[in-house]
mmCIF file of the C-alpha atoms, coordinates in Angstrom:
data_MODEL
# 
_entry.id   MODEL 
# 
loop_
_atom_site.group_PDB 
_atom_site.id 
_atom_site.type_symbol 
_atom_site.label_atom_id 
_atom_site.label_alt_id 
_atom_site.label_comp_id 
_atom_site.label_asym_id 
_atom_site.label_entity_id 
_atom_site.label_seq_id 
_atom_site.pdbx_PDB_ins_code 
_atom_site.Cartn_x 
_atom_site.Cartn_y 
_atom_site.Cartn_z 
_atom_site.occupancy 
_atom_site.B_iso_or_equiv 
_atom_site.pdbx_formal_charge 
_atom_site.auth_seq_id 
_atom_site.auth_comp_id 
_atom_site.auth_asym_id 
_atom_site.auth_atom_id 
_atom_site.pdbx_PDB_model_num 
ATOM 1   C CA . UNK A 1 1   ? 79.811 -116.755 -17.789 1.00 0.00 ? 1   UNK A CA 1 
ATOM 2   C CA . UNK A 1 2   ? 76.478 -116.263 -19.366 1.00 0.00 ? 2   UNK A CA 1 
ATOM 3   C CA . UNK A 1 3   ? 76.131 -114.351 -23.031 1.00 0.00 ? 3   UNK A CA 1 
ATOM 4   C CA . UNK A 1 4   ? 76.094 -110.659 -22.435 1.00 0.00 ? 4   UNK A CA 1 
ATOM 5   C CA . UNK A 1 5   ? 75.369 -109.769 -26.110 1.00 0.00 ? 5   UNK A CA 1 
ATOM 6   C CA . UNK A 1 6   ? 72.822 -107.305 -26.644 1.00 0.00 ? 6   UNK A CA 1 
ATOM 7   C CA . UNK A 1 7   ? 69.932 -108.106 -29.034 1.00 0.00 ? 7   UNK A CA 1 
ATOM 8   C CA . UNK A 1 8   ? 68.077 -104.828 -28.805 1.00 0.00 ? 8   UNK A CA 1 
ATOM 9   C CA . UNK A 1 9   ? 68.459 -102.260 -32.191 1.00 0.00 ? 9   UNK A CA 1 
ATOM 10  C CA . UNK A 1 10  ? 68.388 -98.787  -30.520 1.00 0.00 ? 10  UNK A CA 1 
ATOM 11  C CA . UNK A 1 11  ? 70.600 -96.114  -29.955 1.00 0.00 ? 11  UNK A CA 1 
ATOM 12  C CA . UNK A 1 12  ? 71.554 -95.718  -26.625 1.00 0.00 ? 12  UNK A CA 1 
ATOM 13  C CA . UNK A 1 13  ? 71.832 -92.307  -24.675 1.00 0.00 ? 13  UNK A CA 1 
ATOM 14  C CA . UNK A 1 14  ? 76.144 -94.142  -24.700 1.00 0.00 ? 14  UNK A CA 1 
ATOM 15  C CA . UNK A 1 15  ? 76.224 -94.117  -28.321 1.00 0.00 ? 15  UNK A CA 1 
ATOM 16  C CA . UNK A 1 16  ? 75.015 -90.908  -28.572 1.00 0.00 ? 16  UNK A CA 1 
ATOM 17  C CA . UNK A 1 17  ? 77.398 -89.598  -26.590 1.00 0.00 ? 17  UNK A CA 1 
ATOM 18  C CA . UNK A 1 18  ? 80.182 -91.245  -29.016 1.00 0.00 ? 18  UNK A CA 1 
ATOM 19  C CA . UNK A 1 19  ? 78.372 -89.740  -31.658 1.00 0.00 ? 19  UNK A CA 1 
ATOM 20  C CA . UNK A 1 20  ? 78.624 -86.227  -30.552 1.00 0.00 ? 20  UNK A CA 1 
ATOM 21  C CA . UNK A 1 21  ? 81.934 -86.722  -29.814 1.00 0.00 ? 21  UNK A CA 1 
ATOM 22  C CA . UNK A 1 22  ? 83.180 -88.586  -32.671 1.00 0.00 ? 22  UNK A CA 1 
ATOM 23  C CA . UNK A 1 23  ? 84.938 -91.193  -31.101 1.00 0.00 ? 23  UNK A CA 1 
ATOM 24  C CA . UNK A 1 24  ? 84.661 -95.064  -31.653 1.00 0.00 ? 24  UNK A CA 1 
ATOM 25  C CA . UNK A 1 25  ? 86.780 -98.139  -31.091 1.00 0.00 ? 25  UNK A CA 1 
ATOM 26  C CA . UNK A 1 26  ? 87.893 -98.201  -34.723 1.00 0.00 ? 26  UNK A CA 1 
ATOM 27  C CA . UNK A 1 27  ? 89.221 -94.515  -34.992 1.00 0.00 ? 27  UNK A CA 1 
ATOM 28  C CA . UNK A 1 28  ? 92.506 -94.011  -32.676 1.00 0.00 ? 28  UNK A CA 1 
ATOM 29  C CA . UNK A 1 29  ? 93.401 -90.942  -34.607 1.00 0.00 ? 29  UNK A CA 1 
ATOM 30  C CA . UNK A 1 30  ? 89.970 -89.093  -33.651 1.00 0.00 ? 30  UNK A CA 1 
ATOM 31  C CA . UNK A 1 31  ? 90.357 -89.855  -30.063 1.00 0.00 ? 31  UNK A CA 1 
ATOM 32  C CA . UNK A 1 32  ? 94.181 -88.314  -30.243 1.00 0.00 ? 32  UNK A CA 1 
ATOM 33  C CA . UNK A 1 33  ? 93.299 -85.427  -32.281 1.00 0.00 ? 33  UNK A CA 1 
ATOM 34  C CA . UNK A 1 34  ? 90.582 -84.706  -30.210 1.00 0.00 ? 34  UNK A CA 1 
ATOM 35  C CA . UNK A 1 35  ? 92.399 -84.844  -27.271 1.00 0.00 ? 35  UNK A CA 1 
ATOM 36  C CA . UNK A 1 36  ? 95.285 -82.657  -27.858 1.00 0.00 ? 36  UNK A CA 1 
ATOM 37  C CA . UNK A 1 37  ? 92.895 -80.346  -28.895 1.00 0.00 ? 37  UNK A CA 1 
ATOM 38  C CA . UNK A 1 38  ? 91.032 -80.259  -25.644 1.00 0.00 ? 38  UNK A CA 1 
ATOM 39  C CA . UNK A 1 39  ? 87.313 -81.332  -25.010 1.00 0.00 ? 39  UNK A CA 1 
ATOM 40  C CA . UNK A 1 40  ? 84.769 -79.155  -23.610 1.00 0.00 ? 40  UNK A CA 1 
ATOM 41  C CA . UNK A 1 41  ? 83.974 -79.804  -19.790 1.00 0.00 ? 41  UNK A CA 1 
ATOM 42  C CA . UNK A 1 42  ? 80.575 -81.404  -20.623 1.00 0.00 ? 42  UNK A CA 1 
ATOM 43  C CA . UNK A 1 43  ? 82.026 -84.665  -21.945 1.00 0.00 ? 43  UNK A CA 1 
ATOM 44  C CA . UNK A 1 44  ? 82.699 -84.365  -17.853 1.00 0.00 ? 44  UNK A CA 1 
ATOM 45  C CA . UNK A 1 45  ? 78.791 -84.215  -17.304 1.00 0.00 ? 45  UNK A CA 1 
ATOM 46  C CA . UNK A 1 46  ? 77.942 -86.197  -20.562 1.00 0.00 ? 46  UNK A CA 1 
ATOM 47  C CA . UNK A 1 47  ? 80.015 -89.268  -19.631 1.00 0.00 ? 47  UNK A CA 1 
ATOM 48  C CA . UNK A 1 48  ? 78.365 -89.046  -16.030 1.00 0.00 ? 48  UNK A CA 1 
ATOM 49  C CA . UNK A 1 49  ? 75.211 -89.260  -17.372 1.00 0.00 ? 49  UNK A CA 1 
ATOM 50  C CA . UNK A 1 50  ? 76.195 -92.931  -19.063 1.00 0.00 ? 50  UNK A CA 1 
ATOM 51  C CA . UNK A 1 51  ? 78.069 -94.042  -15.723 1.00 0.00 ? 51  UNK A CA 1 
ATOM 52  C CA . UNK A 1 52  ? 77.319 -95.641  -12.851 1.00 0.00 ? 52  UNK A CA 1 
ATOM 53  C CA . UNK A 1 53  ? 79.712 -93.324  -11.296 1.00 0.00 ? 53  UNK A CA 1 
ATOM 54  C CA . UNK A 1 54  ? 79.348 -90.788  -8.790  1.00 0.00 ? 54  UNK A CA 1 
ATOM 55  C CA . UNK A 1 55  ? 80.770 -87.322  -9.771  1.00 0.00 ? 55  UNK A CA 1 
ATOM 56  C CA . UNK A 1 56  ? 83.406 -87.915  -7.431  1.00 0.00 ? 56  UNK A CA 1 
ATOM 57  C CA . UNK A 1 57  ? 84.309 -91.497  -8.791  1.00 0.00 ? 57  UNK A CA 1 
ATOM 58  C CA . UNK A 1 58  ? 84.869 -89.708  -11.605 1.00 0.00 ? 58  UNK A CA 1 
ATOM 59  C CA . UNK A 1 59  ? 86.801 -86.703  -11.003 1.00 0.00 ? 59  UNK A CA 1 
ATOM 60  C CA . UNK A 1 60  ? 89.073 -89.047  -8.753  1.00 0.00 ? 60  UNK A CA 1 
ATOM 61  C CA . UNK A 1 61  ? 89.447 -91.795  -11.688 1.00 0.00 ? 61  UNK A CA 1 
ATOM 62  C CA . UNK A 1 62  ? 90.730 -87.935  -13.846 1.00 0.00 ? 62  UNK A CA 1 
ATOM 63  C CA . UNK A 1 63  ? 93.029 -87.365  -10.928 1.00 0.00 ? 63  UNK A CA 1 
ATOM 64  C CA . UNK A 1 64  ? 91.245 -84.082  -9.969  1.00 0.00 ? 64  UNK A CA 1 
ATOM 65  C CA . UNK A 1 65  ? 88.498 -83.064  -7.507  1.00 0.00 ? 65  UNK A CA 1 
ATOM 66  C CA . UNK A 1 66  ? 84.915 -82.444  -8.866  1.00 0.00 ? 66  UNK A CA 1 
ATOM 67  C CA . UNK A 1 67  ? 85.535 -78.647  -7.426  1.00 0.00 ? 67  UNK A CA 1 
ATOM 68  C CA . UNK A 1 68  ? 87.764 -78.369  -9.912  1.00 0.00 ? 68  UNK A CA 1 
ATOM 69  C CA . UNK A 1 69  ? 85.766 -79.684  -12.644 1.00 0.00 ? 69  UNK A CA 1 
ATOM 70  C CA . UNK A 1 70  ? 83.427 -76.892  -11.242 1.00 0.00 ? 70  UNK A CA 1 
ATOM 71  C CA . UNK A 1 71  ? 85.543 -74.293  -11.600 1.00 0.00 ? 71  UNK A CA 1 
ATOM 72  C CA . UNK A 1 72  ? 86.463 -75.569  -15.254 1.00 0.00 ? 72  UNK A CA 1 
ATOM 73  C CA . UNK A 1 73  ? 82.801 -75.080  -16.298 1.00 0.00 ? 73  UNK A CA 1 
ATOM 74  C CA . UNK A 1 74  ? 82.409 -71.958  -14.847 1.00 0.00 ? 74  UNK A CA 1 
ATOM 75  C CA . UNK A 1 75  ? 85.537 -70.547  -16.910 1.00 0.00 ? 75  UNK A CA 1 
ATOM 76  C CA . UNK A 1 76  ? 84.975 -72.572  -19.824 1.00 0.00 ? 76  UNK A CA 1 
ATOM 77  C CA . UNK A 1 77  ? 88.061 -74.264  -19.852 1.00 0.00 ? 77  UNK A CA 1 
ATOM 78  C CA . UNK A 1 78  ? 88.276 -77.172  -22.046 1.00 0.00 ? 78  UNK A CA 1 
ATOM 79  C CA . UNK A 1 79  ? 90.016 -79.817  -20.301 1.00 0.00 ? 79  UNK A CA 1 
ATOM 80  C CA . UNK A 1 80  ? 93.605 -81.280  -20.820 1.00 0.00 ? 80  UNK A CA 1 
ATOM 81  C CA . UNK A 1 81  ? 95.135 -83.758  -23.275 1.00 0.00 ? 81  UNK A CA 1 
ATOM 82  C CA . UNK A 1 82  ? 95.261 -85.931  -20.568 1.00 0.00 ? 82  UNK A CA 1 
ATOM 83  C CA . UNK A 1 83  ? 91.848 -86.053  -19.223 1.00 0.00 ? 83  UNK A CA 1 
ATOM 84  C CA . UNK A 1 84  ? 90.387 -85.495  -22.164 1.00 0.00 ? 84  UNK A CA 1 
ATOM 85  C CA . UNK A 1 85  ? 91.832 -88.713  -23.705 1.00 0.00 ? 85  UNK A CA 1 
ATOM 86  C CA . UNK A 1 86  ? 90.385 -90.254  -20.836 1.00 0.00 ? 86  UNK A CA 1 
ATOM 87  C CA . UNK A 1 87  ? 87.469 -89.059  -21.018 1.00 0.00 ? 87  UNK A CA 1 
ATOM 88  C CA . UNK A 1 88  ? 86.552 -90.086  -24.532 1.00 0.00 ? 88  UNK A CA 1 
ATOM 89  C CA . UNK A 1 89  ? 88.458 -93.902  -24.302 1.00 0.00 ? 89  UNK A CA 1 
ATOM 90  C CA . UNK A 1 90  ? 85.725 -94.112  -21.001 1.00 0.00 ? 90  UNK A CA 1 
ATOM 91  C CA . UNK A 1 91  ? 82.944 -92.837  -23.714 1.00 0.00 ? 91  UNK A CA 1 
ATOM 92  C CA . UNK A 1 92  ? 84.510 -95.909  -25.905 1.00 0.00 ? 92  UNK A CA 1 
ATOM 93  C CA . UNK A 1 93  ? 84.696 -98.020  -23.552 1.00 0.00 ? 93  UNK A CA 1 
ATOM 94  C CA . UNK A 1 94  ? 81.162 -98.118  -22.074 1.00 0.00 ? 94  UNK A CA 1 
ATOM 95  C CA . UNK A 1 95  ? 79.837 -98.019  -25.667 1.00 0.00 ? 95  UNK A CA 1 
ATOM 96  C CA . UNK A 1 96  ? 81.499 -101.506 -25.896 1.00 0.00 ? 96  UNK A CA 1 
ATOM 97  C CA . UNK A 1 97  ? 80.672 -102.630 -22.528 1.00 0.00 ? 97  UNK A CA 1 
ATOM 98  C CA . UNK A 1 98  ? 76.679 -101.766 -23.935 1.00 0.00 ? 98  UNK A CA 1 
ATOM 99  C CA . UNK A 1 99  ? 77.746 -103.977 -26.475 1.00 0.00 ? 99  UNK A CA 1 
ATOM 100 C CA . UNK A 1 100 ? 79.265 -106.599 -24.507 1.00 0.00 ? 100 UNK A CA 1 
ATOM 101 C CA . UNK A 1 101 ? 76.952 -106.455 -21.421 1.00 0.00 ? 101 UNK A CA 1 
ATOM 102 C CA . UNK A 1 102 ? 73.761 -105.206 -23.167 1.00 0.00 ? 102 UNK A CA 1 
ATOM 103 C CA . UNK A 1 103 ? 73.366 -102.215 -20.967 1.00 0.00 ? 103 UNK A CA 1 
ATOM 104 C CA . UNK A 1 104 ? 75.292 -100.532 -18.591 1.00 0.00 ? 104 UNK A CA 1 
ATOM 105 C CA . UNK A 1 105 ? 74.523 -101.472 -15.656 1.00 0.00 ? 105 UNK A CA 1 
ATOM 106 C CA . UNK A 1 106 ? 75.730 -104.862 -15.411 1.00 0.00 ? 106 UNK A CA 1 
ATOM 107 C CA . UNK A 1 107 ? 78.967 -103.341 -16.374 1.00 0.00 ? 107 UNK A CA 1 
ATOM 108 C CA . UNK A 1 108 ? 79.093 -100.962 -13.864 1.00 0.00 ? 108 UNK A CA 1 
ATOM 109 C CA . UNK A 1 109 ? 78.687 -104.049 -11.523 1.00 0.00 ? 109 UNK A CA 1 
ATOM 110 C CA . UNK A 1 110 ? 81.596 -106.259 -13.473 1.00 0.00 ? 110 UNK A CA 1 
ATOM 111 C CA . UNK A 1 111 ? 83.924 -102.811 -12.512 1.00 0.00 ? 111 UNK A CA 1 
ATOM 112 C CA . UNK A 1 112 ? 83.487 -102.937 -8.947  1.00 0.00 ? 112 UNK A CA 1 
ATOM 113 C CA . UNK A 1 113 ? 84.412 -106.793 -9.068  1.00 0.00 ? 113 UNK A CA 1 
ATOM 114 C CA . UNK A 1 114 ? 87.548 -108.832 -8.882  1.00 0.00 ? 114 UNK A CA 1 
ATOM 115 C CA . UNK A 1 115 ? 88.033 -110.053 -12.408 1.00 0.00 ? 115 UNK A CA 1 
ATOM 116 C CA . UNK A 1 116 ? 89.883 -113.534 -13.196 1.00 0.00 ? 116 UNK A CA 1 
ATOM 117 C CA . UNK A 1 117 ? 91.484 -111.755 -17.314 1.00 0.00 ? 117 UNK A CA 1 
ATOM 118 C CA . UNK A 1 118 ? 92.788 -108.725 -15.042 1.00 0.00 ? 118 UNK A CA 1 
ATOM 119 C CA . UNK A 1 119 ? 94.688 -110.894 -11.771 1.00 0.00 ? 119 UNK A CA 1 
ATOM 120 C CA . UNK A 1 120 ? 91.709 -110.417 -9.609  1.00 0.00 ? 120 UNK A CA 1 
ATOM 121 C CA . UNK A 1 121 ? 92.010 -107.058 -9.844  1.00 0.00 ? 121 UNK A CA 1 
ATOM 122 C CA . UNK A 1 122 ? 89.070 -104.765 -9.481  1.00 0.00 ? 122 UNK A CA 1 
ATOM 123 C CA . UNK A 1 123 ? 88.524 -103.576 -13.308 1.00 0.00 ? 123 UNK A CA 1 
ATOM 124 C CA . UNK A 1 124 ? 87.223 -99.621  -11.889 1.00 0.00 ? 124 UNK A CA 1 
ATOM 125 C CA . UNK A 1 125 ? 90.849 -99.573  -10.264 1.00 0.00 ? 125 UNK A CA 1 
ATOM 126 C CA . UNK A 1 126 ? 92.320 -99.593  -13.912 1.00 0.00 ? 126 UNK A CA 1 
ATOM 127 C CA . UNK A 1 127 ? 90.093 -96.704  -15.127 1.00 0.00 ? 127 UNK A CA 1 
ATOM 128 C CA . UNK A 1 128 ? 93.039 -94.183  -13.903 1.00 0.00 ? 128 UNK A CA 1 
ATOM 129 C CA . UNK A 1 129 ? 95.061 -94.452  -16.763 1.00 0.00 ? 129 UNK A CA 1 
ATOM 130 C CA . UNK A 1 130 ? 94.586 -94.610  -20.022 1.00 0.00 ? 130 UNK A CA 1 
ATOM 131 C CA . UNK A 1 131 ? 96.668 -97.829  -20.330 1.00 0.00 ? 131 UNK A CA 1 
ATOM 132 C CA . UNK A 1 132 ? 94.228 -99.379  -17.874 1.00 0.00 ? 132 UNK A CA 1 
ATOM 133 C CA . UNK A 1 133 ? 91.189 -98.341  -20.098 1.00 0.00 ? 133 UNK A CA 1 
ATOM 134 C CA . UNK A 1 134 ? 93.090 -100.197 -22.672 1.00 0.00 ? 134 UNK A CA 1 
ATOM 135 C CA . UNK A 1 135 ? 93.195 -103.504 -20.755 1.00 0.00 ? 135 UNK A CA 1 
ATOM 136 C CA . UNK A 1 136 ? 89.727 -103.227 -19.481 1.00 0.00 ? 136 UNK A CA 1 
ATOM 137 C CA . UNK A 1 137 ? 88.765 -102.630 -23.140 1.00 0.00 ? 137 UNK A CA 1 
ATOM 138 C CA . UNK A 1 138 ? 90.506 -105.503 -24.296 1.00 0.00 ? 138 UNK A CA 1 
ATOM 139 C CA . UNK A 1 139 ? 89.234 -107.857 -21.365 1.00 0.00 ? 139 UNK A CA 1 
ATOM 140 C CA . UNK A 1 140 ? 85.823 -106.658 -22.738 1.00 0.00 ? 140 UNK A CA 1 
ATOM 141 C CA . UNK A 1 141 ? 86.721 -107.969 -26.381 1.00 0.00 ? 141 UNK A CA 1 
ATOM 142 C CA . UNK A 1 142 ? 87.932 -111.054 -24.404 1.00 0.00 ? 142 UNK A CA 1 
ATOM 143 C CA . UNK A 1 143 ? 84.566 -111.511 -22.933 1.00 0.00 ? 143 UNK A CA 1 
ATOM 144 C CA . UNK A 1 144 ? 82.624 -110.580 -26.213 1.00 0.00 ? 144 UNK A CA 1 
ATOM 145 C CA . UNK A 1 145 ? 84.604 -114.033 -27.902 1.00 0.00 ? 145 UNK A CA 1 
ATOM 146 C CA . UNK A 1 146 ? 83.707 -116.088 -25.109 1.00 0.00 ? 146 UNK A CA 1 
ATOM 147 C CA . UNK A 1 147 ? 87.109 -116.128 -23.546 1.00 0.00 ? 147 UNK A CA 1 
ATOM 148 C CA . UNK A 1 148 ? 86.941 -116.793 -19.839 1.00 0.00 ? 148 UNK A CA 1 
ATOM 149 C CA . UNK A 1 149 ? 87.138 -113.379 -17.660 1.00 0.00 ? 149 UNK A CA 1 
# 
C-alpha cells in the first residue's frame, strides 16, 4: 500500500462539516450528547455533500428511505439517537479517511472494495451500524501506521 497521508494545509468542505457539528475523533462525549439530543436533518444533506454516496446509499446505510428523510425536512424533525449517532461517527469518519487518504475520493473507492484488516469484507457494508463505523475507523488508524489493510 502506498502512503495516503495528506500534505495539503486547508480546511476541507469535511472538516467543516465536523466543525459545525462539533464532533471529532477525540470527543466521544460530544458525539453522544449530541445524539440523544437529536441532529437537525441537514447533517442528512451536509454529510451527502462530503460522500461519495448517493442519497439513497445513504438513507439505506440509516436504515430508512430517502422519502422519509424528505418528509423529516419538511416537518423539521430532528432525527433519532440512532441515526443521528450515525450520522456524525460518518462525519468523523470521513474527516479521518481525508486524513488518511488525502481526499475523499480514494476513500470512497477503498469502501466499495474487499479489504484484507476487515475479512475481505466490503468496508461500505459495515457503515450500517455504528459498531461497523467503529471498525472501519479503526482499520483507517491501522492504515494511517502503516499496518497492512
Amino acid at each position: 500500500m502506498g502512503n495516503y497521508k495528506n500534505t495539503k494545509p486547508n480546511v476541507s468542505l469535511v472538516n467543516e462539516v465536523a466543525i459545525r457539528y462539533e464532533v471529532d475523533e477525540t470527543n466521544t462525549f460530544a458525539i453522544i450528547n449530541s445524539a440523544q439530543l437529536g441532529i437537525a436533518v441537514s447533517a442528512f444533506q451536509d454529510l451527502l455533500e462530503v460522500t461519495g454516496l448517493s442519497r439513497d446509499e445513504l438513507a439505506g446505510l440509516l436504515g430508512v428511505s430517502y422519502k422519509t428523510i424528505q418528509r423529516y425536512q419538511k416537518e423539521e424533525k430532528k432525527m433519532n439517537a440512532q441515526n443521528s449517532e450515525q450520522l456524525l461517527k460518518m462525519i468523523v469518519l470521513y474527516q479521518k479517511a481525508e486524513e488518511v487518504f488525502g481526499d475523499i475520493d480514494s476513500f470512497d473507492r477503498w469502501l466499495r472494495k474487499p479489504a484484507a484488516g476487515l475479512g475481505n469484507q466490503v468496508p461500505l457494508s459495515f457503515m450500517k451500524t455504528s459498531g461497523g463505523i467503529d471498525l472501519i475507523h479503526d482499520e483507517l488508524q491501522r492504515i494511517e501506521h502503516g499496518a497492512l489493510a
